[in-house]
VOPAGU-2260 file (C-alpha; in pm, 1 decimal, decimal comma):
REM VOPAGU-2260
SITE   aa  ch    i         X         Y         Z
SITE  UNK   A    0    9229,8    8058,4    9471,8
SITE  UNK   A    1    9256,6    8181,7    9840,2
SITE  UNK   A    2    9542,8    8456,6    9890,3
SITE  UNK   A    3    9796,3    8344,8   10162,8
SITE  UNK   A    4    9972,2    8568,6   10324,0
SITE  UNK   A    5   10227,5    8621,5   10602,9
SITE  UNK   A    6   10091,6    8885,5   10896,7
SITE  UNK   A    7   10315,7    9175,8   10903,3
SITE  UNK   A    8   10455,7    9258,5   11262,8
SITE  UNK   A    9   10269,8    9555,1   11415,6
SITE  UNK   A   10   10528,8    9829,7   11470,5
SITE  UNK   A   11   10558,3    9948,0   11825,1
SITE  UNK   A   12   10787,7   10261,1   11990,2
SITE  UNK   A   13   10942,6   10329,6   12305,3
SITE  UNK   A   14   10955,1   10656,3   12215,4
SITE  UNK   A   15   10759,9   10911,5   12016,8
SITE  UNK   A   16   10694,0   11205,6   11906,1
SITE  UNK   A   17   10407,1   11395,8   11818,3
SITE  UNK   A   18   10478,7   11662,2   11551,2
SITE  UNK   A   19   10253,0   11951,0   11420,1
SITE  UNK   A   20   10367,8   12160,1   11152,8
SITE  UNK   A   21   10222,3   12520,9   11091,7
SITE  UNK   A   22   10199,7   12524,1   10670,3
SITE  UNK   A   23   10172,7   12799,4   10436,3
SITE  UNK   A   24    9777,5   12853,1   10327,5
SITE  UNK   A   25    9652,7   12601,2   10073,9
SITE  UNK   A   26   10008,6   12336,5   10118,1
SITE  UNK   A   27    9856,6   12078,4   10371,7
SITE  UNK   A   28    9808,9   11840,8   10060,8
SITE  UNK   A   29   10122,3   11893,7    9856,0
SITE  UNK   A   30   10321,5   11792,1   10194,9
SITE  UNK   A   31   10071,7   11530,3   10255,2
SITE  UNK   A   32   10093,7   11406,1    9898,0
SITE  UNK   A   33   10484,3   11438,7    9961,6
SITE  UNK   A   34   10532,1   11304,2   10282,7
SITE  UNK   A   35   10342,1   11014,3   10183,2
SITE  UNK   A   36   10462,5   10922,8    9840,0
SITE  UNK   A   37   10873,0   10952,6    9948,7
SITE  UNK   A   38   10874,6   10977,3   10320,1
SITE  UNK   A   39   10718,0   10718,4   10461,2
SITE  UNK   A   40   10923,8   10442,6   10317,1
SITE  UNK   A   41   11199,0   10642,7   10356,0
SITE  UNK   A   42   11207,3   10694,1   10698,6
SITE  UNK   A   43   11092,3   10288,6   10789,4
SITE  UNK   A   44   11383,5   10173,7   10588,6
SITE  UNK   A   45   11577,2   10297,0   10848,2
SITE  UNK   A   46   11372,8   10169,9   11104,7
SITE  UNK   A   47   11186,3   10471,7   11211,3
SITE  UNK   A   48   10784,0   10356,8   11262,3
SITE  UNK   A   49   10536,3   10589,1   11116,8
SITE  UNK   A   50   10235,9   10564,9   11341,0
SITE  UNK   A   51    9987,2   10806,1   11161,9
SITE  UNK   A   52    9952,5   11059,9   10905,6
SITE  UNK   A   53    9640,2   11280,1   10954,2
SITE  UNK   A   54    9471,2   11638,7   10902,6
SITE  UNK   A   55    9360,2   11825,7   11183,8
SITE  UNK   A   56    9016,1   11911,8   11095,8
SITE  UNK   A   57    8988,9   12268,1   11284,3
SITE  UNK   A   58    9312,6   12402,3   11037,8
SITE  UNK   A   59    9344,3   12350,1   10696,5
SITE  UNK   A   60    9702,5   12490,0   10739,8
SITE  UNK   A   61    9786,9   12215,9   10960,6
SITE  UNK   A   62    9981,0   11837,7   10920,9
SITE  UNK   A   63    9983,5   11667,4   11234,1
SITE  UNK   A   64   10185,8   11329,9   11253,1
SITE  UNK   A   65   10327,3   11086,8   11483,2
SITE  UNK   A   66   10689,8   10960,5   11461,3
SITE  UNK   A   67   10840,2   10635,5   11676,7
SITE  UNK   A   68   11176,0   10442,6   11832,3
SITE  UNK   A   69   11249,3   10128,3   11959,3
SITE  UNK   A   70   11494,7   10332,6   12150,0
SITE  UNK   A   71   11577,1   10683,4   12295,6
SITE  UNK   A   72   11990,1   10592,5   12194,2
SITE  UNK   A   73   11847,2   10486,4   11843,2
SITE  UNK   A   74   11734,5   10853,1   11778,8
SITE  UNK   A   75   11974,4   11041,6   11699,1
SITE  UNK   A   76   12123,5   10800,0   11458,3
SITE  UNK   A   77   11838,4   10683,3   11230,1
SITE  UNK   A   78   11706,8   11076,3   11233,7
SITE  UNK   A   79   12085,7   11162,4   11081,7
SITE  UNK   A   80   12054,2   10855,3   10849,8
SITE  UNK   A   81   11780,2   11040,9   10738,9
SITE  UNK   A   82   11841,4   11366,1   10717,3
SITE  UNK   A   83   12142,3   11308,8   10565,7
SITE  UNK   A   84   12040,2   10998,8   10333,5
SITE  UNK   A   85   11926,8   11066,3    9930,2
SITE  UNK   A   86   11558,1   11133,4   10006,8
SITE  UNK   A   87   11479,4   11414,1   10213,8
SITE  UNK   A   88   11818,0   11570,5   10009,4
SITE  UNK   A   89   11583,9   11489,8    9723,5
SITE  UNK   A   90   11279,8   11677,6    9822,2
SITE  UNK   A   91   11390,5   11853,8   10108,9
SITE  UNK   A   92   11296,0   12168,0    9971,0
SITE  UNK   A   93   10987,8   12151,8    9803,5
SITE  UNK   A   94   10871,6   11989,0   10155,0
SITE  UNK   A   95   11066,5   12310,2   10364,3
SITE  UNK   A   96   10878,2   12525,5   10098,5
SITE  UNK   A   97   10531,8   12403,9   10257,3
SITE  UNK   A   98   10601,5   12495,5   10616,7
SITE  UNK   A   99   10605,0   12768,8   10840,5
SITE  UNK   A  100   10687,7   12592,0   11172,2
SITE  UNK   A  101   10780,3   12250,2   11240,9
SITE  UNK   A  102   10901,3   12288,6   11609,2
SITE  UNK   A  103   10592,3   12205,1   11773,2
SITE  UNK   A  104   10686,0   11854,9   11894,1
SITE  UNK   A  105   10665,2   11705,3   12221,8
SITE  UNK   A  106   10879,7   11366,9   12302,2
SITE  UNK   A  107   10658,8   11113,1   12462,5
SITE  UNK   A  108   10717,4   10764,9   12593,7
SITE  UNK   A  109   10407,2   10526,7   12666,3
SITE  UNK   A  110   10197,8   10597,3   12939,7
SITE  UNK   A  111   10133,2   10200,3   13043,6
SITE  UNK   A  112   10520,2   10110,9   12984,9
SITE  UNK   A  113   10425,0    9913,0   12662,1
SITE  UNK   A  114   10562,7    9973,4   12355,8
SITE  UNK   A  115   10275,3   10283,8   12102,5
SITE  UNK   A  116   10108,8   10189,8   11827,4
SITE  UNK   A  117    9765,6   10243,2   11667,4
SITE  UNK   A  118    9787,5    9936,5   11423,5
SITE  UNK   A  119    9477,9    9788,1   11455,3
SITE  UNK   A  120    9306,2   10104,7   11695,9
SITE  UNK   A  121    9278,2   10369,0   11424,8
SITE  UNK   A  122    8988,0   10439,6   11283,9
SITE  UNK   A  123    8839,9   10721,0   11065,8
SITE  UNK   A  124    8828,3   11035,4   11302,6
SITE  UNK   A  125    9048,7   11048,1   11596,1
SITE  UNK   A  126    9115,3   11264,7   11886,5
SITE  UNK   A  127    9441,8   11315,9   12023,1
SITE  UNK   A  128    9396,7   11523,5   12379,1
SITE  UNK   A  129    9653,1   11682,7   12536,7
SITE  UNK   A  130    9660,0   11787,7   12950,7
SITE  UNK   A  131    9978,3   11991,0   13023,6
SITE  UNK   A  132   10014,4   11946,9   13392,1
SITE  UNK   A  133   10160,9   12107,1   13643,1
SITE  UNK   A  134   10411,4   11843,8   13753,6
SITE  UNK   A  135   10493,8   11533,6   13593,8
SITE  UNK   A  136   10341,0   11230,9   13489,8
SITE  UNK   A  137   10338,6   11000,2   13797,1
SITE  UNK   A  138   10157,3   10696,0   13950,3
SITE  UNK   A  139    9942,8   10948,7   14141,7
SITE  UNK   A  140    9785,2   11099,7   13795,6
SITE  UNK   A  141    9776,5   10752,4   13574,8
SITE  UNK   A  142    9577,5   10593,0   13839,8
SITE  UNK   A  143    9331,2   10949,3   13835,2
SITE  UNK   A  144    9292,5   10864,9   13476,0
SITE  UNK   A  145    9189,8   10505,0   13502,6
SITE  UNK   A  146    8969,5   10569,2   13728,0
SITE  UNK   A  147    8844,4   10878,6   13656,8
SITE  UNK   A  148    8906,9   11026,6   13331,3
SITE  UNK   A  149    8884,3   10641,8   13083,0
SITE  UNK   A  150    8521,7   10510,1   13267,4
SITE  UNK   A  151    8360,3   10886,2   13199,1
SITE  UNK   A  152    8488,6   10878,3   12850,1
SITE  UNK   A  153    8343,9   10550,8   12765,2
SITE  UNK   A  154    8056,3   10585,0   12899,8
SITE  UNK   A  155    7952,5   10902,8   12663,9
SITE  UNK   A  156    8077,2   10677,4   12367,9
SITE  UNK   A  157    8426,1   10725,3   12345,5
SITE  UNK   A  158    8716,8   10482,6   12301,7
SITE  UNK   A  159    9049,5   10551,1   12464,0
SITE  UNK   A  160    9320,0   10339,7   12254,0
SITE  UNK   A  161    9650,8   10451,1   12343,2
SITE  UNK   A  162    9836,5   10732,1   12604,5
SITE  UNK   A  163   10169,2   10856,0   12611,5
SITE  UNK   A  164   10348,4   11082,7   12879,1
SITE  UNK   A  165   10636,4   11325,1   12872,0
SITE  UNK   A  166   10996,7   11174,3   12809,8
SITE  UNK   A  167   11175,6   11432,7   13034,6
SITE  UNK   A  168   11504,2   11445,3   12876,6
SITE  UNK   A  169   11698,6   11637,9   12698,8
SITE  UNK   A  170   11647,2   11656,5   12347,8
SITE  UNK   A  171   11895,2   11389,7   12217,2
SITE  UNK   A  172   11904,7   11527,5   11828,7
SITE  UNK   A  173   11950,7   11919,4   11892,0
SITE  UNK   A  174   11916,5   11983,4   11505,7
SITE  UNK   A  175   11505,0   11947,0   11541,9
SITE  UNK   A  176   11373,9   12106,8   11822,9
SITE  UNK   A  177   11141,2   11976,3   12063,9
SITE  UNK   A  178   10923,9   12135,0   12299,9
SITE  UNK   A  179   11098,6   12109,7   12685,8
SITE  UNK   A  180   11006,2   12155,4   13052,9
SITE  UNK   A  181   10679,1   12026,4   12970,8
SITE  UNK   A  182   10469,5   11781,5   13157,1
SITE  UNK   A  183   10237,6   11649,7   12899,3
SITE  UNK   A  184    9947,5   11342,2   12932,1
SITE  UNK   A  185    9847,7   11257,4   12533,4
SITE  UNK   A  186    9563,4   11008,1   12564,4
SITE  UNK   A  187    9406,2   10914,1   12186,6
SITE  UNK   A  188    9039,5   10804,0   12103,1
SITE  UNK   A  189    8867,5   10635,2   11829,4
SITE  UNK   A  190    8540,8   10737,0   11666,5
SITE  UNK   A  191    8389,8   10553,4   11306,4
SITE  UNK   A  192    8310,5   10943,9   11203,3
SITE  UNK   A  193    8232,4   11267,5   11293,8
SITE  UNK   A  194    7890,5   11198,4   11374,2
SITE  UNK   A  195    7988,6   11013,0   11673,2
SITE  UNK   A  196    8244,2   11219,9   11760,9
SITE  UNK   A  197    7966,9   11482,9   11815,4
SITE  UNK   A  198    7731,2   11224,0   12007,4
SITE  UNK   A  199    8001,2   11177,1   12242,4
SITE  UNK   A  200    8044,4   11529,1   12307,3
SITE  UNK   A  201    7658,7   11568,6   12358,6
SITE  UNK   A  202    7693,4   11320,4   12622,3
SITE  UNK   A  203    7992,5   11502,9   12780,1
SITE  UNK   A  204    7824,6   11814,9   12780,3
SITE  UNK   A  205    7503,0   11670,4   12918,3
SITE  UNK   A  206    7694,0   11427,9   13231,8
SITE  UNK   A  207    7697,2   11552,6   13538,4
SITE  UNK   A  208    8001,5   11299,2   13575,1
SITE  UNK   A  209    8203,4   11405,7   13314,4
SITE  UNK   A  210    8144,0   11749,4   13458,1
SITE  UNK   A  211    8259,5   11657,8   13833,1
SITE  UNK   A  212    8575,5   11480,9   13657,5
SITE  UNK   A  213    8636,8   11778,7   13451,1
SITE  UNK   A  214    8611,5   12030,9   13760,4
SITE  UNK   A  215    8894,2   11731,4   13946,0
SITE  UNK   A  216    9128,7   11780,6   13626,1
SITE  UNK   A  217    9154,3   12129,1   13598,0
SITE  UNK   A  218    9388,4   12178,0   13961,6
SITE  UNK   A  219    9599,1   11942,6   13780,3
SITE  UNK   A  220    9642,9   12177,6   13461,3
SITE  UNK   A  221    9872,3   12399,6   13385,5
SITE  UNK   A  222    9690,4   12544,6   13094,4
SITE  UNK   A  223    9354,6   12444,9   12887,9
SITE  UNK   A  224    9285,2   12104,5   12725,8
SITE  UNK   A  225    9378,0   12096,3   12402,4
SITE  UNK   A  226    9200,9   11837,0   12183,6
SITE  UNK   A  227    9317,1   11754,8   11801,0
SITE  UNK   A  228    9063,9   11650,6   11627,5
SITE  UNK   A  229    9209,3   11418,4   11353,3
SITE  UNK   A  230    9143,1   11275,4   11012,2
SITE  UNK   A  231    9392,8   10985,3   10941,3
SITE  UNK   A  232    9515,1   10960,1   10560,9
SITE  UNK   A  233    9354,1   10688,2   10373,3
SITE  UNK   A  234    9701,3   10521,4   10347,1
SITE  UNK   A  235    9764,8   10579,5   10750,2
SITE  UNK   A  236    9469,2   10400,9   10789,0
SITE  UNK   A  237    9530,0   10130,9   10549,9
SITE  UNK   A  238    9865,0   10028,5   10734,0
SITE  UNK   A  239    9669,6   10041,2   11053,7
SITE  UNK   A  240    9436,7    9749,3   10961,4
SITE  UNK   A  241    9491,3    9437,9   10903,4
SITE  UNK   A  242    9583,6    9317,2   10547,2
SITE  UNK   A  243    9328,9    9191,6   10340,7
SITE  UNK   A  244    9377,2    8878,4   10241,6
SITE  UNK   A  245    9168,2    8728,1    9924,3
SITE  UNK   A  246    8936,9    8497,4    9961,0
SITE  UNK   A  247    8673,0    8321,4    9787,8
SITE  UNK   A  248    8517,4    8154,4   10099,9
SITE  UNK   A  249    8444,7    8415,3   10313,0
SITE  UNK   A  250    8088,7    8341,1   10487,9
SITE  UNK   A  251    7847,7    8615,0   10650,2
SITE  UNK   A  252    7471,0    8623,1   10790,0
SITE  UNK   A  253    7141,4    8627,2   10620,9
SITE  UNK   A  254    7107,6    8948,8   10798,8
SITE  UNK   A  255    7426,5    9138,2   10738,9
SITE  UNK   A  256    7280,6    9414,9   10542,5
SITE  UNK   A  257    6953,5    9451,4   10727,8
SITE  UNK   A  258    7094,5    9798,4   10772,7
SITE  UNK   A  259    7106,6    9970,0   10466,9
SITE  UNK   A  260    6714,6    9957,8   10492,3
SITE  UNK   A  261    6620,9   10290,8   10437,7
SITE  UNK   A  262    6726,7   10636,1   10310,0
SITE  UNK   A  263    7056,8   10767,5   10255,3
SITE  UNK   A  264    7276,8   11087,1   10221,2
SITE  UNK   A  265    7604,7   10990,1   10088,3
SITE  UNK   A  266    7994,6   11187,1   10089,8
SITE  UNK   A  267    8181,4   11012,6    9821,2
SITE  UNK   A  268    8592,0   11060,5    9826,4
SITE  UNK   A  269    8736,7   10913,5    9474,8
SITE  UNK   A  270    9097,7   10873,3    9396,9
SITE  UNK   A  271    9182,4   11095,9    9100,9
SITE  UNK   A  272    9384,7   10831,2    8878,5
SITE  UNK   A  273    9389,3   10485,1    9038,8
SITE  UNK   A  274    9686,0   10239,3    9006,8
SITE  UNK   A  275    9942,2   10508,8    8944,3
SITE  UNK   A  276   10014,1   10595,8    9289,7
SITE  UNK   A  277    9801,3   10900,3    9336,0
SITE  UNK   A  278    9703,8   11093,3    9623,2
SITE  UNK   A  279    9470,6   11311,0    9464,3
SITE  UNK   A  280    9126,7   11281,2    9596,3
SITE  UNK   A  281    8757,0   11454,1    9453,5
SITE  UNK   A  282    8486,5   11490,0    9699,1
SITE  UNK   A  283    8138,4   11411,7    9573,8
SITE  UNK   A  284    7774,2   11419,2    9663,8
SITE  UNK   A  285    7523,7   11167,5    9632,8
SITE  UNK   A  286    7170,0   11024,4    9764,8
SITE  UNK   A  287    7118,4   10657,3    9862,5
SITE  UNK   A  288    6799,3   10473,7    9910,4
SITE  UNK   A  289    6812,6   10076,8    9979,8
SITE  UNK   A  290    6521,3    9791,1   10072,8
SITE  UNK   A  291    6606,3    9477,8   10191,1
SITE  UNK   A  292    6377,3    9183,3   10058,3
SITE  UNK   A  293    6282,5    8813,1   10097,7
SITE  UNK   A  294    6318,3    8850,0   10486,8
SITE  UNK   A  295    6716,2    8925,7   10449,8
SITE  UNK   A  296    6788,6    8718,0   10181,2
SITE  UNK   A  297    6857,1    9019,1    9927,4
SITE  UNK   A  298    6882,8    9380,7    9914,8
SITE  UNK   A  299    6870,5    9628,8    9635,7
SITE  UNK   A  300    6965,3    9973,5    9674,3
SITE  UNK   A  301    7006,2   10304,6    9365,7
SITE  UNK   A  302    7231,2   10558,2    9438,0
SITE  UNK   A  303    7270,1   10910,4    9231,0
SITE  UNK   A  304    7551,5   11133,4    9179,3
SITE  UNK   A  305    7386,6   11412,1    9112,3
SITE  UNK   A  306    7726,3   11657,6    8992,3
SITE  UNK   A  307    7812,1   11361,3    8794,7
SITE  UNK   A  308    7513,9   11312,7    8587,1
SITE  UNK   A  309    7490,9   10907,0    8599,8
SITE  UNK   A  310    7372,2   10694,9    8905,0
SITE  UNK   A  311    7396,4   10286,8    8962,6
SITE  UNK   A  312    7255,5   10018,4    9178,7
SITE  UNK   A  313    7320,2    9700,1    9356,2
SITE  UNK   A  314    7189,8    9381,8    9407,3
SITE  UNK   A  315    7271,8    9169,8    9682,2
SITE  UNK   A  316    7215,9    8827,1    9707,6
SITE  UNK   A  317    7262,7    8574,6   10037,3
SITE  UNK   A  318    7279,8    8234,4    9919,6
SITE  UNK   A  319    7127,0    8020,4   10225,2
SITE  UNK   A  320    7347,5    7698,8   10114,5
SITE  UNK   A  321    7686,8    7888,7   10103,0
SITE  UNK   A  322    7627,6    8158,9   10351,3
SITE  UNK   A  323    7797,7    8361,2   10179,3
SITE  UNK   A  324    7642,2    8711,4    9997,2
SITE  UNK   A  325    7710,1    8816,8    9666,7
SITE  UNK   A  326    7740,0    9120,9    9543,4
SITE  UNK   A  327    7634,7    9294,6    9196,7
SITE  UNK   A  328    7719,3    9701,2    9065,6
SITE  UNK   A  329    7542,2    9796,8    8772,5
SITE  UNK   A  330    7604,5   10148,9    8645,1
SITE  UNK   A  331    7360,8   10369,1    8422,5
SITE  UNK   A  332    7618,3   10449,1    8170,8
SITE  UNK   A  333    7659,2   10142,9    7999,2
SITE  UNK   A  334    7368,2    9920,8    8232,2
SITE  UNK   A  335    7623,8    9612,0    8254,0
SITE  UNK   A  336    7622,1    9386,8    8562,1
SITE  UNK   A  337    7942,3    9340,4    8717,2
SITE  UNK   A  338    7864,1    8922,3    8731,7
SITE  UNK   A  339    7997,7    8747,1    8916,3
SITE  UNK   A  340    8018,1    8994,6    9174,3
SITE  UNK   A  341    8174,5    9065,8    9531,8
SITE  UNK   A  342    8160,2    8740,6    9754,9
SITE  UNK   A  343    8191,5    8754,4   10124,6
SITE  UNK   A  344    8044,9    8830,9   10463,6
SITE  UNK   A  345    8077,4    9033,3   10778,6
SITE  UNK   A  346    8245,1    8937,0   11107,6
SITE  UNK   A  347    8098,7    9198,4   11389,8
SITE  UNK   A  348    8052,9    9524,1   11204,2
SITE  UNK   A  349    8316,4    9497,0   10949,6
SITE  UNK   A  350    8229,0    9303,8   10604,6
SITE  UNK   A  351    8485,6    9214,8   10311,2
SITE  UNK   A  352    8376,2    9099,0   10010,7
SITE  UNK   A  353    8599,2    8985,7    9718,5
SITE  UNK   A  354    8601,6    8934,0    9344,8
SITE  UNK   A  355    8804,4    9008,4    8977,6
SITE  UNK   A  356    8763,4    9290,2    8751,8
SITE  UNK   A  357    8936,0    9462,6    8473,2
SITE  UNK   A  358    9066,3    9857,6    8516,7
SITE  UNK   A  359    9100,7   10005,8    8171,3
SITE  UNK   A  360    9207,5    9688,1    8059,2
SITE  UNK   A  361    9446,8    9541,9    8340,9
SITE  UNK   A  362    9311,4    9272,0    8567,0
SITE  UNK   A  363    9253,3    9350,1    8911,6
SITE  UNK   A  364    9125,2    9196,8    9223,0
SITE  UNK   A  365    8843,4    9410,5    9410,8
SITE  UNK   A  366    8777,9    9430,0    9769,2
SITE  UNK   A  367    8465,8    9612,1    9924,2
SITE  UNK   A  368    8497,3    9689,6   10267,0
SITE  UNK   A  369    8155,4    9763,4   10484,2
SITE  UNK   A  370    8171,7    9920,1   10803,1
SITE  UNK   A  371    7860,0    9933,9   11006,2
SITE  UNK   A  372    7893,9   10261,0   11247,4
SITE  UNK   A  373    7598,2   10216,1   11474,7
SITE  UNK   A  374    7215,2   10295,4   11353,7
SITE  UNK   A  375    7310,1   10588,9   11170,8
SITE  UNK   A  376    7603,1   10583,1   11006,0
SITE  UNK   A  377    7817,5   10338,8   10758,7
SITE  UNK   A  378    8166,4   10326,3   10528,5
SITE  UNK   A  379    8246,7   10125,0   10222,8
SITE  UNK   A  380    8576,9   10144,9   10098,6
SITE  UNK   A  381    8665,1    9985,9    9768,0
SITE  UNK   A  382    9058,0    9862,0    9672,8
SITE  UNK   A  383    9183,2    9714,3    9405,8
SITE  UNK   A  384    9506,9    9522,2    9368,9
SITE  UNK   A  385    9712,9    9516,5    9075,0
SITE  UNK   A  386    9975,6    9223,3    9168,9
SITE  UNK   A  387    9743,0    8933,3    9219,3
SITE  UNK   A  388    9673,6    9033,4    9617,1
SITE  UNK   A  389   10026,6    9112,8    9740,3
SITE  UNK   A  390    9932,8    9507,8    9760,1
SITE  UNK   A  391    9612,8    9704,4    9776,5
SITE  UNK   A  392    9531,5   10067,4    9686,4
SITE  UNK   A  393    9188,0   10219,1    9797,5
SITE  UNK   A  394    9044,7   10379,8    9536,6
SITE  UNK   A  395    8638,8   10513,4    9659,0
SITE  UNK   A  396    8556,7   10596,0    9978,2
SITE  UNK   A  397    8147,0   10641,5   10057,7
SITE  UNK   A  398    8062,4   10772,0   10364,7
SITE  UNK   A  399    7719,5   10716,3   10448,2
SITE  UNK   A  400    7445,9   10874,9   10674,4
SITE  UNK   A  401    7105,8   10771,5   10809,7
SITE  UNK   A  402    6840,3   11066,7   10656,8
């Protein structure tokens, strides 16, 4: 039976602020772990938004995370209900035992007037760049950016989603510091890896109009660009998307998985101990080869985990009457077939496929998620839900690139 479900409301914020906390060596993922198992809820209970949890991938040492209002007079009070209220008293400090600095905050507002978020925008590496001008924020600049900062930017392949600007007032809750007398321009992008992040800055580096727009910027800086490169939490990213919702029916394309044609190197990211709220995550080679058959109308690729000492393969099968693909695991440790498989279909570049398992014993439904990331690249994410489709944990993360 199909899954119904009501869309959650996308959060948005008047006000925000972007936080970056200095950590002690080797604590980035007991905060993370942390923040994410007791603070998150926390803090939207109270009707804080949470707009993204992420690791900044040029410090291990770092937590970078971004924090919204409705309102600037709202602030202060859901920040005391907070700080005040049983759960940070709870693990206040075991988290204050992680960091070294959390005063590196600046208080934005949306650049375009309309309320921040990334629901919907984030994807798995993003770039949050930061201009500190020399005066503030004004029509003069915003219109410099849309016309020439944003069409530079997308035309090397990247994807400006959201921008926020300096709120220059005072700090209205004293008891966490924010940085002030700043004129700041924070202007986020989206990229399906880090592959394409790197494309992009090819381009940059190779555009003689990225490098007239650049030389224009720089009498508007007060200091250097700063860019944060950014890997969004699995869970951040999760609440970003839409919700899946189960279905039997969903239809694709004969030609859906023409892509996978070919050879393979794979990063696998497993959770640690699914279904019991974990945040623990191993990282894991593996190799990947795939042919598509029958002019579309099935696939088969093997892949091998070579530190693991086992390997599987799937079969994927498009049935012309149904349009709809179905998909088959079999491992090498006990050579079942996982049949019926995965049903479903891709809509643009993103596929969902659906189907019942068991996971040591319970019942669970399964959801693969396919990402196609232009010629070279690819994600499959794969969630299971232990309450009949109301919730979903992802549980194995593949990251795929073209050899």
């Amino acid at each position: 039976m199909d899954q119904a479900i009501t869309q959650p409301a996308i959060d948005t914020s008047n006000v925000v602020e972007l936080r970056q906390y200095t950590l002690h060596p080797g604590k980035r993922d007991e905060l993370m772990t942390l923040f994410e198992s007791k603070f998150v809820e926390g803090q939207r209970a109270l009707g804080i938004h949470l707009h993204g949890e992420f690791q900044d991938t040029a410090n291990p040492d770092r937590f970078v995370w971004l924090r919204g209002y409705d309102d600037l007079s709202e602030r202060p009070r859901e920040l005391e209900a907070f700080y005040k209220g049983p759960v940070w008293k709870a693990h206040r400090e075991q988290a204050n035992a992680t960091m070294i600095d959390s005063d590196n905050v600046l208080l934005l507002q949306p650049a375009d007037g309309q309320g921040f978020t990334l629901a919907r925008k984030m994807a798995a590496t993003m770039v949050a760049t930061i201009y500190l001008l020399q005066t503030s924020v004004d029509a003069s600049f915003l219109r410099f950016f849309q016309e020439r900062v944003k069409p530079v930017m997308e035309a090397t392949g990247a994807k400006p989603v959201a921008a926020l600007k300096s709120l220059e007032v005072a700090n209205n809750f004293p008891a966490l510091p924010v940085r002030e007398g700043e004129h700041a321009f924070v202007w986020f992008a989206a990229y399906g890896n880090d592959d394409e992040l790197r494309r992009h800055i090819e381009a940059t580096n190779n555009s003689p109009e990225a490098q007239a727009m650049e030389r224009e910027l720089q009498v508007k800086l007060k200091s250097p660009v700063q860019h944060l490169v950014l890997h969004p939490t699995q869970r951040s990213l999760d609440r970003s998307r839409e919700p899946y919702r189960y279905s039997l029916d969903v239809k694709g394309d004969v030609h859906d998985f023409d892509f996978v044609d070919g050879e393979w190197n794979v990063v696998n990211h497993r959770l640690a101990k699914r279904g019991v709220g974990s945040m623990e995550w191993e990282t894991f080679p593996a190799t990947n080869w795939a042919k598509v058959l029958l002019g579309g109308v099935t696939n088969v690729d093997e892949i091998k985990f070579p530190t693991k000492g086992w390997s599987g393969m799937t079969v994927r099968h498009f049935e012309l009457a149904k349009q709809q693909w179905n998909i088959c695991w079999i491992n090498s440790r006990d050579g079942k077939m996982d049949f019926p498989g995965q049903l479903g279909g891709f809509n643009g570049d993103v596929g969902v496929f659906y189907g019942t398992d068991t996971d040591e014993g319970k019942p669970v439904k399964v959801v693969y998620r396919w990402e196609r990331q232009g010629k070279r690249n690819a994600r499959w994410e794969q969630a299971f839900s232990y309450d009949d489709g109301k919730s979903w944990e992802t549980n194995w993360i593949i990251e795929l690139a073209k050899k």
